[in-house]
N, C-alpha and C positions, 0 to 999 in steps of 0.2 A: 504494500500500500504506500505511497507517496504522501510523504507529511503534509498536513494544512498548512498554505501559507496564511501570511492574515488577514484578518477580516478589516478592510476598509470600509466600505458603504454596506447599508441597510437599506433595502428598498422594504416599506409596512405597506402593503397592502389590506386596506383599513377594511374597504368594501365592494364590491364588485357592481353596487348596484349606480346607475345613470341615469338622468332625464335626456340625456342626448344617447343617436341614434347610428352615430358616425358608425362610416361600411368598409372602414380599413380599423375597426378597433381593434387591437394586438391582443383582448382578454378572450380565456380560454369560450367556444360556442357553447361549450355547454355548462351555462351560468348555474343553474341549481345543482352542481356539482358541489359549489363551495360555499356554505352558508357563512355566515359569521358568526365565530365560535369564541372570538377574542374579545373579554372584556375591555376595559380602559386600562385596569389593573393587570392584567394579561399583559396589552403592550407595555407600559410601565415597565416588566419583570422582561420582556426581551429589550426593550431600549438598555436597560441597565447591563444585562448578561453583553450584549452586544457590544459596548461600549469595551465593558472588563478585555475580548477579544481584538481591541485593538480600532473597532468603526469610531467613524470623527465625524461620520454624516447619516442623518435620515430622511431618507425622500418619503413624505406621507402621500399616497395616491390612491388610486383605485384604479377601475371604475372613480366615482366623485365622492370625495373624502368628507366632503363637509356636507352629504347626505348622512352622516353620525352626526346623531347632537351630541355625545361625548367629545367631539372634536376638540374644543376650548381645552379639555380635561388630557388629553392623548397628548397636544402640542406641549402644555406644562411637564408631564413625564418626558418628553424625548429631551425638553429642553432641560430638566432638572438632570436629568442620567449624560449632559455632557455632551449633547449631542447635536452640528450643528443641522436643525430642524427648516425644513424646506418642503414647502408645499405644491402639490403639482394639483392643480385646478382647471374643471372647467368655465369656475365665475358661474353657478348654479346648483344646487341654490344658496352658495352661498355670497353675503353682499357686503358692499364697504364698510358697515357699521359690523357686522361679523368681523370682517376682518382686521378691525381695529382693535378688538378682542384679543383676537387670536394673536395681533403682535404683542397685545400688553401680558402673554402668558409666555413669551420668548420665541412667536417665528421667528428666522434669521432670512430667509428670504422666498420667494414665491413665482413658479409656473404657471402660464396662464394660457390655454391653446384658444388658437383661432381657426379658423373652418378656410376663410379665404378671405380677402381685405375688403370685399363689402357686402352688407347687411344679406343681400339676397342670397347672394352665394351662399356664404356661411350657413347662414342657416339653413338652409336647401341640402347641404351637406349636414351636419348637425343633426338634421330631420326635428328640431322642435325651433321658435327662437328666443334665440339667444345674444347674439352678436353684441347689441347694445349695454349687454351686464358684463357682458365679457369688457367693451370700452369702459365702462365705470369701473368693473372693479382695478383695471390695468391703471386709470387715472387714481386709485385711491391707494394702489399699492405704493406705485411714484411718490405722493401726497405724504404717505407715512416713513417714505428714506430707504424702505426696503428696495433690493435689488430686485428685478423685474425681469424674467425671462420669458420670450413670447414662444410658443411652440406651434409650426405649419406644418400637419401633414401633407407631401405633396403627392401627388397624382393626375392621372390623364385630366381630369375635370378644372383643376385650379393652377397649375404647372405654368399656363401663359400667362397668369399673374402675377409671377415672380417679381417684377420691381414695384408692384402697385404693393404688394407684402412687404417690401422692404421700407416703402415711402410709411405705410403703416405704422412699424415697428417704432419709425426715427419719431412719428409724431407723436408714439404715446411713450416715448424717451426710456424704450429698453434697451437693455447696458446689453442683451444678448437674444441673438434672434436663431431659434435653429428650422432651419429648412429641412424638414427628414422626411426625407421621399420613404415612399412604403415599404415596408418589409412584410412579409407575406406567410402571414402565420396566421393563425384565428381566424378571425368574420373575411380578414384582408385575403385570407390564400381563396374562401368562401367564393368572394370578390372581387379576384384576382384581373378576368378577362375583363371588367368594369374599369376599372383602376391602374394598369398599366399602360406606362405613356410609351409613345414612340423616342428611339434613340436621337431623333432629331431632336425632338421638344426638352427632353432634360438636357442635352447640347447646348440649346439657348438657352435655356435658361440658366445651364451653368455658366457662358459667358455673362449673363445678365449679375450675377450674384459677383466675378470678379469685378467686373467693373465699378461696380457700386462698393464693393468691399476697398477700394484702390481710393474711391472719392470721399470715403468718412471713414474713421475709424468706430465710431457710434451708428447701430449697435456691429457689437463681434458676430458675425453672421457664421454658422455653421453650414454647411453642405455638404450630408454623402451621398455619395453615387447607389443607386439601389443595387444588392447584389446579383439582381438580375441582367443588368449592365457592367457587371467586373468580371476580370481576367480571372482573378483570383479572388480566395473568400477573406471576410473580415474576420478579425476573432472576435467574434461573439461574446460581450460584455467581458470583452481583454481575457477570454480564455475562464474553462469550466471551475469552477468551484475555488477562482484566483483571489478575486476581491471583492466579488460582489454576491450578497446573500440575501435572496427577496422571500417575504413571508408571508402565506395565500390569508386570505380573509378565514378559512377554515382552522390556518396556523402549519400547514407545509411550508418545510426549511427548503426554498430552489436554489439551487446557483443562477437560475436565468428565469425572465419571466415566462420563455413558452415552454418549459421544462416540465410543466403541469399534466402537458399532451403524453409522456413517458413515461411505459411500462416500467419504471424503477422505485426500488424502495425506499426514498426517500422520507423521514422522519417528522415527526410533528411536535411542534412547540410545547403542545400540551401536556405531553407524555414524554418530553425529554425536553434536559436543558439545552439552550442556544450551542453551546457549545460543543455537544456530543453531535446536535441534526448539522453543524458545521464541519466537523473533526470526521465523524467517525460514521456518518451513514452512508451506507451503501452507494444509494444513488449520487452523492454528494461525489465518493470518489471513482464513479466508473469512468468518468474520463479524466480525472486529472495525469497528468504525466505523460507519457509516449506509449504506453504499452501494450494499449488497446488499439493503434491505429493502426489498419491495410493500409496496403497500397495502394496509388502510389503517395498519400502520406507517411508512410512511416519512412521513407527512402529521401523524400523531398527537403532539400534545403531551406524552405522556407514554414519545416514544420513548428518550432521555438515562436514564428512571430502569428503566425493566423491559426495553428494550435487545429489542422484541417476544418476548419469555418463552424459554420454554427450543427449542432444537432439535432437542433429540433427540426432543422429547419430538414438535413439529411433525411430523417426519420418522416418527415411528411411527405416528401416528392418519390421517398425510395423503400421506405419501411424498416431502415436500418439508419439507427442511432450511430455506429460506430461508422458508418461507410462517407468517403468525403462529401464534402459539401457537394452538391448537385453542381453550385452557382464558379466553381472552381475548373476551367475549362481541361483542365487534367483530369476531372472526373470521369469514369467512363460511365457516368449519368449526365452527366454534362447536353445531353440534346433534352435532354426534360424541358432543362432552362430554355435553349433557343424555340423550340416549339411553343413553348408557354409565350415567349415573343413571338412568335408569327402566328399562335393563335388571337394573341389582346389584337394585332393591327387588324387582323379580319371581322373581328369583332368590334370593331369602333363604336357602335351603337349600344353596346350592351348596359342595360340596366346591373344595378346592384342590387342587393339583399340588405337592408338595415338591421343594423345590429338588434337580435333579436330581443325582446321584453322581460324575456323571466327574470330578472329583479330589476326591472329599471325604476320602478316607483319606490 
């Protein structure tokens, strides 16, 4: 078994449940899989164990975090256990006098996503509206000195909006703007032939994003390339079970957030401490190290930096968790991916599936 290195970041997955409706959302399809088992005091006792392992940060998210009215109570624990506390939000329902709240209990700072840069869009994506709370709460987070990070999913639909997103970002004075085109796991792989853009379209718009990134240094704009458009795979949250430990709303210890999708024995908060579902379960360590990898990752010099790409992602297009990344043109799954691109272009027209209901209320 390959020692645990340590634990940097916590992702708490508070809730799974949304009033939004978005059709590239990354959480698992089958939402009454995971209820919420975690008290306040629950997270409380993993903020703290977490910490002890060495994490300096917690991203509180969901689905929408401030659908818990414990929230106020959750922020004080990560922020008492040391921990610096960051909220990722969709501004629904929670609103600037919450959120003024929630900084007087120690946020340190706050995510806020947008659908597309204007009303109609957005919220046409979104599937309820929203847009305008999303602008208030972005103006209230600025208002109160918190750092403000705006999040774009991008895809076929909003892709040619890219400077009108960025003109957005500068107006409502985010210190950081991430462009993340889709990754294709959950509702999004559902979603897939709806949602992928043509190699031209992210082209421009990646020239659109240097240009503009050349002309201001506000905000830091983010942009990766989908891994449906790379040579090679990314490592997936910097590699399995390295720095990042996400905990389902049920209380599953993941190294990644679509790691939910896998047959593995991965441990639960509930019944063991942070430490052991980190250290020492199963699933936690099936892939760390080199020793489970085929060919031709285990041979590949470039195994140490992309750690053969993501697993879940493997596991979805191929059925095999251990086999490379599909999206890694050394793969000899590697036509999945170009198919999946010559099927989105034929399908230009296609409708999507809204993220389905079971807990959205």
């Amino acid at each position: 078994m390959n020692p645990a290195p340590r634990l940097w970041n916590l992702v708490a997955e508070l809730t799974y449940r949304c009033p939004l409706r978005c059709p590239y959302c990354s959480n698992p399809t089958r939402l009454g899989d995971f209820p919420e088992r975690l008290s306040a005091d629950d997270w409380g006792r993993v903020f703290r164990e977490s910490r002890s392992l060495g994490a300096v940060h917690v991203g509180l998210t969901g689905g929408e975090p401030s659908a818990r009215a414990d929230l106020p109570e959750i922020v004080a624990l990560a922020h008492d256990a040391g921990l610096y506390t960051h909220l990722v939000t969709a501004a629904h329902p929670l609103d600037p006098e919450g959120l003024r709240g929630l900084a007087k209990r120690g946020l340190a700072s706050v995510q806020i996503s947008l659908q597309d840069a204007f009303a109609d869009a957005s919220d046409a994506i979104a599937g309820t509206p929203s847009f305008e709370r999303k602008l208030a709460l972005c103006r209230a987070t600025r208002e109160l000195g918190l750092p403000l990070t705006l999040n774009v999913v991008l895809h076929r639909r909003n892709l040619g909006n890219t400077r009108a997103i960025i003109e957005r970002a500068r107006e409502l004075d985010a210190d950081r703007l991430e462009l993340a085109n889709t990754q294709y796991l959950g509702w999004a792989l559902t979603n897939r032939d709806a949602l992928l853009p043509s190699r031209e379209a992210l082209e421009s718009a990646r020239r659109v994003v240097e240009r503009e990134s050349q002309r201001s240094l506000r905000p830091e704009i983010l942009f990766v390339l989908p891994d449906y458009f790379r040579k090679r795979p990314k490592a997936c949250s910097a590699g399995w079970g390295q720095r990042h430990l996400i905990v389902t709303p049920n209380g599953r210890a993941l190294p990644c957030h679509g790691a939910s999708e896998l047959d593995l024995p991965f441990w639960n908060v509930t019944e063991h401490s942070v430490e052991a579902c980190w250290r020492d379960a199963p699933g936690m360590n099936a892939f760390r190290g080199e020793g489970w990898m085929q060919e031709p990752c285990r041979s590949c010099p470039e195994r140490e930096r992309d750690f053969g790409g993501c697993r879940c992602q493997a596991f979805a297009l191929v059925g095999d968790a251990a086999a490379t990344d599909p999206a890694c043109e050394l793969s000899p799954h590697h036509d999945r991916i170009v198919s999946a691109r010559e099927q989105a272009c034929e399908a230009a027209d296609a409708a999507w599936i809204p993220r389905g209901p079971g807990l959205a209320e």
